[in-house]
N, C-alpha and C positions, 0 to 999 in steps of 0.2 A: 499259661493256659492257651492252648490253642483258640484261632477263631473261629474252626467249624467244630463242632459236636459238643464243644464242651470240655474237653478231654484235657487234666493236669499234666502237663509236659514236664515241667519241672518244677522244686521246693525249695527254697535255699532260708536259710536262717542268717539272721546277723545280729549278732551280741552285741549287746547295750541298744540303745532305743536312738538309730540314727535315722538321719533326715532322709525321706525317700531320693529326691535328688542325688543323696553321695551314694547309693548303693547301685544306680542305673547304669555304672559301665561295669557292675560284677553282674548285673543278673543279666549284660546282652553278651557277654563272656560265656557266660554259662548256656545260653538259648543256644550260640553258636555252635559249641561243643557238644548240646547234646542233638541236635538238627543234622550237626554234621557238612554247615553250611554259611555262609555270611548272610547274616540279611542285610537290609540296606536301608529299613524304614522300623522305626519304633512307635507306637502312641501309646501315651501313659494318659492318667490323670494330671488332675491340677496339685496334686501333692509333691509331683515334680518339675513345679516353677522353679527358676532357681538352678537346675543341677548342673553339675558340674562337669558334664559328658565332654569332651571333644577326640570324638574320632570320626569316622567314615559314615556309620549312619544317620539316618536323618529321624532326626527326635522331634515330632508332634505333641504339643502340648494342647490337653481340651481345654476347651473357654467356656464359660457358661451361654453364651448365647451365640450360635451360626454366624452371623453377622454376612462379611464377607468370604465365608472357608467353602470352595468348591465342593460340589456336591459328592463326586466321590470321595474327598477325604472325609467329608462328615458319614459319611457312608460307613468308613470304619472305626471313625469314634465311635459309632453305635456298637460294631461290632465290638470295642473295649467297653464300652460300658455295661457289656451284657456279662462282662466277667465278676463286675460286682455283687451281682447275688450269689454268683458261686462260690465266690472266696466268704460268704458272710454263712450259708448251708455250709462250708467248711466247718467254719468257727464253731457254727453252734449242732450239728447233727455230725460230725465227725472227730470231736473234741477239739483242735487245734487251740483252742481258748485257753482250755486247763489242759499244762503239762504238769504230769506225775512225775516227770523222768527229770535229772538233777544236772544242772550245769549249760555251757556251750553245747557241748557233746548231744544232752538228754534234749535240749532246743531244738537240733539239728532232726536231731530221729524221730520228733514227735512230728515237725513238717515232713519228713518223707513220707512219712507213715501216715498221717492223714489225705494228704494226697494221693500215695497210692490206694487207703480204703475209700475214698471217692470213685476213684478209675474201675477199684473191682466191685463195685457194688453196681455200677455203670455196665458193667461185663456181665455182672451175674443177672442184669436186668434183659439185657441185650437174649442172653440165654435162655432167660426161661419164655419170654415172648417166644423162641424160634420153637423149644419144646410145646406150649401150650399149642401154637400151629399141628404139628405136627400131630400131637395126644390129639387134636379134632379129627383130623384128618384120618387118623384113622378111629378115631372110635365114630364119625359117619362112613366112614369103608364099612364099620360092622354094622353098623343099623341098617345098610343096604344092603349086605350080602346076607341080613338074619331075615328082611322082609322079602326077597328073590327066594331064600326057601321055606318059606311061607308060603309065597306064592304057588310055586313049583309042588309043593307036597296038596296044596290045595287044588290043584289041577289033577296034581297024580289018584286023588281021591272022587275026584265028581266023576 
């Protein structure tokens, strides 16, 4: 998930129920590939104490309390932490909880697929805000241009 808007970047599934830690150098594998880019900085939860990363990025783990963590990095703990309400509106208003679909495979396509119906519903919100603009705008162009000939036929008469 991105840190600004909100926006699922990417969905990855992993078969059988492993420990967040061993999956954190497949999903910065995956960011890479789909960014197009290295990052250089991770922060995850506390669910990846533990993991088993070593490579090139630098992996921030949260702590329950600030203590001593500089204010910009706690800066973007906040920013991870603002992803847990959206992975849990995943769960529960985009189904990701209950897959229908059978197997590794049907795991796979149910996260994509709920991640993408987050994004387009994100889109189709985006959209109709720009339409509802728009439908005012001119349905007061018409209230102005119905009371100008009002006005006008009301002149042309006295």
């Amino acid at each position: 998930m991105s840190s600004r808007g909100g926006w699922f970047v990417g969905a990855k599934s992993f078969p059988g129920n492993p420990y967040d830690g061993h999956t954190l150098a497949a999903q910065i594998k995956q960011v890479e590939r789909l960014i197009g880019n290295k990052i250089s900085e991770a922060y995850v939860d506390m669910g990846y104490r533990g993991h088993d990363y070593d490579g090139v990025v630098t992996v921030h783990v949260d702590k329950r309390q600030r203590g001593r963590t500089p204010r910009s990095l706690w800066r973007w703990m906040k920013h991870r932490a603002a992803v847990e309400p959206s992975i849990v509106h995943l769960k529960n208003e985009h189904r990701l909880e209950r897959n229908r679909l059978k197997g590794v495979a049907g795991n796979a396509i149910n996260a994509v697929l709920a991640a993408a119906a987050m994004n387009f519903h994100k889109l189709l919100g985006a959209f109709w805000r720009i339409f509802r603009c728009w439908l005012l705008r001119f349905w007061n162009g018409l209230l102005i241009l119905q009371g100008s000939e009002t006005l006008l036929t009301g002149i042309q008469y006295a």
